[in-house]
Every structure is written in structure tokens, then in C-alpha cells.
C-alpha positions in Angstrom: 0.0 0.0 0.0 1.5 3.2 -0.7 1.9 6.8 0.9 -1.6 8.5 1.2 -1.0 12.4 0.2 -0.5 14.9 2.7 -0.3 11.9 5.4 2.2 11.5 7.8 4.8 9.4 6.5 5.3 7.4 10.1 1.7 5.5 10.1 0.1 6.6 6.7 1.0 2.9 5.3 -1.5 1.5 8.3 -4.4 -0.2 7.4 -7.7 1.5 9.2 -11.1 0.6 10.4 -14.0 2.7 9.3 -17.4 2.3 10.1 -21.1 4.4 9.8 -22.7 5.6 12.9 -26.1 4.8 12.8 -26.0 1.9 14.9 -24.0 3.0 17.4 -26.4 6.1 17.7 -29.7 4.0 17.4 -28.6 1.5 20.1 -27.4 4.5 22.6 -31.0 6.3 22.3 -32.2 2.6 23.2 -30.4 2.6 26.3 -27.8 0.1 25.3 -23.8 0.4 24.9 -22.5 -0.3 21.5 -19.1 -1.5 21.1 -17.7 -2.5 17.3 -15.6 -5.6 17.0 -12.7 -6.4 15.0 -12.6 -9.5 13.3 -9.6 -11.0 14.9 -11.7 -10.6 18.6 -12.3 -14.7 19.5 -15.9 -15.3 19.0 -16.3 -17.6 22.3 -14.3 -14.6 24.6 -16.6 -12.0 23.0 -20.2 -14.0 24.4 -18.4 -14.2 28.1 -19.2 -10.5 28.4 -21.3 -8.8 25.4 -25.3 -8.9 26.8 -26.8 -8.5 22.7 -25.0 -9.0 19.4 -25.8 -6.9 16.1 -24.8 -8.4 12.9 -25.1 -5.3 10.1 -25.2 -4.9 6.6 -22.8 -4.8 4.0 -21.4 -7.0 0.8 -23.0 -10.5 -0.4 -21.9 -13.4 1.3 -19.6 -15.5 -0.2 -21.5 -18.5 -2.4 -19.2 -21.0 -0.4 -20.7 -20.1 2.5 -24.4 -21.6 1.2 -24.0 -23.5 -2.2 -23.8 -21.2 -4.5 -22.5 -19.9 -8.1 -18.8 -19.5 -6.9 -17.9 -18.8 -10.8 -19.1 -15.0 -10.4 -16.5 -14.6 -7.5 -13.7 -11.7 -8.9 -10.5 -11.9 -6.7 -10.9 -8.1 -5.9 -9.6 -7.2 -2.7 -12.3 -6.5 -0.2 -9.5 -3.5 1.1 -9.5 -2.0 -2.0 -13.6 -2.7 -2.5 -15.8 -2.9 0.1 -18.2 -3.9 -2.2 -16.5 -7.4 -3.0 -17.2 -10.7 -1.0 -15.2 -10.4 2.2 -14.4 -14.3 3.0 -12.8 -12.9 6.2 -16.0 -11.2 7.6 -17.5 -14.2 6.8 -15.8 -16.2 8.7 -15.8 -14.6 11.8 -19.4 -13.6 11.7 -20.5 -17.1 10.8 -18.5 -18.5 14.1 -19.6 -15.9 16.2 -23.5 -16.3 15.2 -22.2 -20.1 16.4 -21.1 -18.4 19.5 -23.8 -16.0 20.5 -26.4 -19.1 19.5 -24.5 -21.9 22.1 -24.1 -18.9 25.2 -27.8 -17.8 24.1 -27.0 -14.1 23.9 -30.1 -12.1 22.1 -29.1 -11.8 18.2 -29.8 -9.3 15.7 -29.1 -9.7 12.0 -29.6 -6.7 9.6 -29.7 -7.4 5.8 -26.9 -9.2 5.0 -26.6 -10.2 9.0 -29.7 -11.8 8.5 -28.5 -14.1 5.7 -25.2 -14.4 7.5 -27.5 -16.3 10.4 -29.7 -18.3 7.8 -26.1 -20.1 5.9 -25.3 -19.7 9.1 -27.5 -22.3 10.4 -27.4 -24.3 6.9 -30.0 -22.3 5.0 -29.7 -21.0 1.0 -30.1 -17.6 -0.6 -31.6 -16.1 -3.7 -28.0 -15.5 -5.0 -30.6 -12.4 -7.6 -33.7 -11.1 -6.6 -35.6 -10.6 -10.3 -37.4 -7.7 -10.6 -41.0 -7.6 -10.0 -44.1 -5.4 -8.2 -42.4 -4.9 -5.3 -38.7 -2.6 -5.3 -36.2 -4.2 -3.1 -33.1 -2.2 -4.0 -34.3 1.0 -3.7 -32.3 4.0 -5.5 -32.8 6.7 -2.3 -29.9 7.2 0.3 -30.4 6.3 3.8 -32.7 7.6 6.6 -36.0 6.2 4.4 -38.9 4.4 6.2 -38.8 2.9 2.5 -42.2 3.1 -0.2 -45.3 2.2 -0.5 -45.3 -0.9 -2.0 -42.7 -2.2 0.3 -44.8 -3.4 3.3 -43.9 -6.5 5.2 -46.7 -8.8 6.5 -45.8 -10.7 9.8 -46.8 -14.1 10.8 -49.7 -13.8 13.8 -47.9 -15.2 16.6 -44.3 -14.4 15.4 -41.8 -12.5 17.4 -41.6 -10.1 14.9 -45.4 -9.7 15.0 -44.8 -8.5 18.4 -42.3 -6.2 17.3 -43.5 -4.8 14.5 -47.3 -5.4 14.3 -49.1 -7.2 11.6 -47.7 -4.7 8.7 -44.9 -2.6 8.6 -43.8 -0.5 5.9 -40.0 0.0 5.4 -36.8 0.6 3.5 -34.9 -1.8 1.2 -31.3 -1.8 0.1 -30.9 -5.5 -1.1 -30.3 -8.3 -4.3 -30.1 -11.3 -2.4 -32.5 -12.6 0.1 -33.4 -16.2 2.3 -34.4 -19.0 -0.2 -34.7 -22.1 2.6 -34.0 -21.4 6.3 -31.7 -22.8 8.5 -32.3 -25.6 10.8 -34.8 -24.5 13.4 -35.3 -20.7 11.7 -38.6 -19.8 10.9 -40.1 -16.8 8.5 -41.3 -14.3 10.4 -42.6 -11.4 7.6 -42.6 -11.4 3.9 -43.8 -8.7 1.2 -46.7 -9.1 -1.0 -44.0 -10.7 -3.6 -43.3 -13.3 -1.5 -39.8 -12.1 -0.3 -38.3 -13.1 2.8 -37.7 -10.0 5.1 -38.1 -11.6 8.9 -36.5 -14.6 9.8 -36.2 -16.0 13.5 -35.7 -18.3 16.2 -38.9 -19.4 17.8 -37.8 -18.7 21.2 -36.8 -15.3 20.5 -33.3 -15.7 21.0 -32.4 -14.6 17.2 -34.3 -11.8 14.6 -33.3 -11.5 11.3 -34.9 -8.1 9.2 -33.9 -7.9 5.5 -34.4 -3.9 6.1 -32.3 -1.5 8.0 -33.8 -0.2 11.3 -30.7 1.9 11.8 -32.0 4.1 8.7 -35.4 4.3 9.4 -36.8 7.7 10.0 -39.3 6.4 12.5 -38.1 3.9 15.3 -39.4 0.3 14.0 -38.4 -1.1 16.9 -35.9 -3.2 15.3 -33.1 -1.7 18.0 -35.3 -1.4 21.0 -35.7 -5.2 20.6 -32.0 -6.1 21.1 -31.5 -3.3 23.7 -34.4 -4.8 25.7 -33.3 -8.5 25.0 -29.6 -7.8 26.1 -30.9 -5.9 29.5 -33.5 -8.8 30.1 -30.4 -11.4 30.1 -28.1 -9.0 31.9 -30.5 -8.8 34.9 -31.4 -12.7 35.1 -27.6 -13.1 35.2 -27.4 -10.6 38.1 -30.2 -11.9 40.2 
């Protein structure tokens, strides 16, 4: 890597992690404590003290990960492209969903963290979403409670029914989505195409939302959930 301009020559060669906000400022006006973690933390140490896990958004997962078309894989470095499959994010998000799951820490997967849990747990993906009624990549920037023909319909009975209510409309920023789930995951909300957009654990220990609460303009909920989850464990540990 060479010399940025104008950098200072002693650490400008240093690699750098960068991340958006929004989650850390969502899960703060919850009430919670966010804390980002690298991907060389060990997954097991993390669940001894973390009381809630977040897995966000970002690139595709890698086909390998679920049995998919590994031919339209480039060999683009995810440094240099963040938009490019990232096997090493992969990897440590798939062994700490493994983690969080065994130490039964609450889980929330946004977007791409909710397909990370569903290959996670041995599910498949819709490696292309064709197009249709309903827009799920939408062409807006963030802070969106998404348009009108994206509503998601919840499953009476479902944990994300309790969340959310029997319709929510949202915001959309995805190509891929949940084909089969995982062993033991059940769909929680699809839209009127038939999309996945809710995935979960019956026993409320995991949520998976195909939508990103973290740029809604209204709170869904989607962060008071995890916040609430993670406080609910934190004080039957310390009873």
C-alpha cells in the first residue's frame, strides 16, 4: 500500500477501520452500549461479556458459504472494494452467530446479518432477486422508512409480530435474500412478492430483518428489541 497524500509518513502505510454511525447512535438512544468488534476478537471470549449482538449490513456473502455460483466470485480485494465478497467477515461472523447461539446471547441480523444467520445455520439464498411489483433495491440514500409498495406482513404469533405489528412498511437496500432457512429458523414477515424479510428463532433468542432499522426515519423497533433483550439477560444473570 503506498503513501496517502499529505499523510504523515510514520503510520500513513497502516491499514484502518472505518465504520457508519447509525448503529451506534440507534442503540445508545435505546439505552444500550454499542461497542464494534474487529474481526480478529475470538468469537467464544466476546459471548463471556457482550449482553446482545448486532450483525449489520454490507457486501454479499460468499456463495461457499451456502452453495452457491462460486464462478461470479472476482479476486478483488475487499481492502480495496468494500463492495466485494469479504471471506474474512464471513468467517468470523458465521463463528460468532455459532457463539452467540450456544451462550444464548439475544441476536440481531440486519440485511446481509440476516443471511449471515440463515447459511449460518445451513440455509440458502436467492444469489438475484428478479425484478418484479415490489422494489427491493431501492435507488434513495439512507434515513428512508422505504415506499409504498414495500410493506412487510408478519406471521400472527411471530416475534416479529410483536415487534413490529401485523404490517410494517420499510426501506430496502438488497439483491439477495433467504431461499430455505436454517435448521430451526422460521419466517417471520414477507412482502406481498413473497420475499423473505423476517426470519427467526422461535424462542426469540435470534431476529433477522432484510431492512435497516438503523436508517429508518421512525423507530421500528428493530433496535429497541435487542436493547431490551440484552438488558432482560443482563438482569437474570445478576439476580
Amino acid at each position: 500500500m503506498g503513501l496517502v497524500a499529505g499523510a504523515h509518513p510514520g503510520y500513513s502505510h497502516r491499514l484502518t477501520d472505518s465504520f457508519m454511525t447509525d448503529f451506534a447512535e440507534r442503540i445508545t438512544r435505546a439505552g444500550g452500549v454499542p461497542v464494534m468488534l474487529p474481526y480478529d476478537a475470538d468469537p467464544r471470549a466476546l459471548t463471556q461479556w457482550l449482553s446482545g449482538v448486532v450483525i449489520t449490513g454490507g457486501q454479499d456473502v460468499h456463495p461457499s458459504c451456502w452453495g452457491g455460483d462460486e464462478s461470479v466470485v472476482t479476486d478483488v480485494d475487499p481492502l480495496s472494494d468494500p463492495g466485494v465478497h469479504d471471506p474474512a467477515r464471513d468467517l468470523f461472523e458465521t463463528a460468532l452467530i455459532r457463539a452467540v447461539l450456544d451462550a444464548g446471547v439475544p441476536l440481531l441480523g440486519v440485511c446481509r446479518g440476516m443471511q449471515v444467520l440463515n447459511v449460518t445455520l445451513g440455509g440458502t439464498l436467492v444469489a438475484d432477486l428478479p425484478s418484479g411489483p415490489v422494489r427491493h433495491l431501492m435507488t434513495t440514500g439512507p434515513l428512508s422508512d422505504g415506499g409504498a409498495d414495500h410493506v412487510v406482513e408478519f406471521t400472527p404469533g411471530s416475534v416479529a409480530q410483536s415487534i413490529f405489528g401485523s404490517r410494517h412498511r420499510t426501506n430496502s437496500w438488497h439483491h439477495q435474500a433467504v431461499d430455505t432457512c436454517g435448521a430451526g429458523l422460521v419466517v417471520g414477515g414477507r412482502t406481498s412478492d413473497g420475499v423473505v424479510e423476517s426470519i427467526e428463532l422461535p424462542d426469540g433468542s435470534a431476529l433477522g430483518v432484510q431492512w435497516h432499522p438503523e436508517w429508518m426515519e421512525s423507530d421500528d423497533g428493530a433496535l429497541r428489541w435487542i436493547v431490551e433483550q440484552a438488558t432482560a439477560r443482563e438482569g437474570a444473570h445478576m439476580s
